[in-house]
C-alpha positions, -999 to 999 in steps of 0.1 A, spaced: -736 -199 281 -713 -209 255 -704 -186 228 -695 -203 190 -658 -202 181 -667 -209 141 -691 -178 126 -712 -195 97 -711 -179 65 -738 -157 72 -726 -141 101 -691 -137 91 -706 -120 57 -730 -99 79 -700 -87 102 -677 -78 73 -705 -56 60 -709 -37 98 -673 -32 94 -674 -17 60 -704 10 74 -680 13 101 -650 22 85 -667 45 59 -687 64 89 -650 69 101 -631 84 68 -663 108 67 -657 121 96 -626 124 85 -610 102 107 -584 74 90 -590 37 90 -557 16 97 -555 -17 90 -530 -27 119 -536 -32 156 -513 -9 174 -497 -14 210 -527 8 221 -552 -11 205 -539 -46 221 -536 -29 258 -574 -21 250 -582 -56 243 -566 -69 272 -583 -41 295 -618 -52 278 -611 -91 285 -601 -83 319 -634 -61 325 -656 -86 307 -645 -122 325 -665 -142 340 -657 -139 383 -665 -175 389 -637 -185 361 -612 -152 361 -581 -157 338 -555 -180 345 -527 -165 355 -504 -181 332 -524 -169 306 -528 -134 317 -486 -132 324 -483 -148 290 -503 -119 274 -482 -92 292 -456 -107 277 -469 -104 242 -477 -68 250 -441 -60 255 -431 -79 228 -447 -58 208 -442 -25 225 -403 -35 219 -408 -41 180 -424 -12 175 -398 8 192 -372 -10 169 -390 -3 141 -392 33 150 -354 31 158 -344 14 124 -369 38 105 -347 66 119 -315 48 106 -323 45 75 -333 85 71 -304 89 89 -284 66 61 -301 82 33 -294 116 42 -255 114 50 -256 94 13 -273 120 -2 -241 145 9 -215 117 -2 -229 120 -38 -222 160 -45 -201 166 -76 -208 134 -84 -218 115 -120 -253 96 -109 -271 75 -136 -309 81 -122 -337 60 -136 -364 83 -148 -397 73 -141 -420 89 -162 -394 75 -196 -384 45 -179 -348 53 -189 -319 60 -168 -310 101 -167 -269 109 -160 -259 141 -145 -235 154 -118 -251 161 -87 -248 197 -80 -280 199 -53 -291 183 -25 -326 192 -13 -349 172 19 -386 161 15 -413 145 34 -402 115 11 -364 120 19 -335 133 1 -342 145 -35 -305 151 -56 -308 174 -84 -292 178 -116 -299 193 -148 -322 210 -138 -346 183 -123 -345 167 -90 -348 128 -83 -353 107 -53 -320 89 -43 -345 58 -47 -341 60 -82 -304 57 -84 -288 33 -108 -253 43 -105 -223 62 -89 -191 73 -107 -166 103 -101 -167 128 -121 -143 129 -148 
């Protein structure tokens, strides 16, 4: 039996809609929908192709050590993008101590105009470092410029 490689328009329109039910039956159960196929998800795929080959043609093995290959690949970029995620929190947060006592030009969101002030507090947030002066705090994000204080 041979099984299309093209989906006509129908059935490509048809599928998208399954997947929409899908993904809403998921976020009511209050389950979230990602968008990206994880390391987990790709060793699932290659388990599923493994169980689901035909015996009388089983994977080539080129193929199959190609794959594993891919696998790692991706097992190793995700640990790197793990490892640089933690370097730049790690970055951030030593920056955020460098600029106490210092004169920060911040640009404001809400006015869209830049704020100045001498850092007198550093406080940590899900979302990272937040500086404070004046009063208010801002994201280290928003940073414009660094001078000493005069």
């Amino acid at each position: 039996m041979d099984i299309p490689l093209v989906m006509s328009e129908r059935q490509r329109f048809s599928t998208e809609i399954e997947v929409e039910r899908f993904n809403k039956t998921l976020e009511t159960q209050g389950r979230k929908v990602n968008n990206t196929l994880g390391k987990d998800d790709f060793l699932k795929l290659l388990i599923v192709q493994l169980e689901n080959q035909d015996p009388t043609r089983p994977v080539d093995d080129k193929e199959f050590i190609a794959q594993l290959a891919q696998f790692s690949s991706l097992e190793q970029m995700t640990e790197m993008n793990s490892a640089l995620l933690k370097l730049i929190a790690n970055y951030k947060t030593d920056m955020s101590y460098s600029l106490l006592g210092k004169q920060v030009d911040v640009l404001d969101k809400s006015t869209g105009e830049p704020v100045s002030g001498v850092v007198t507090e550093i406080n940590f947030s899900e979302g990272g470092p937040q500086i404070s002066f004046n009063g208010l705090s801002y994201s280290i994000n928003d940073i414009i410029r660094v001078t000493l204080d005069e």
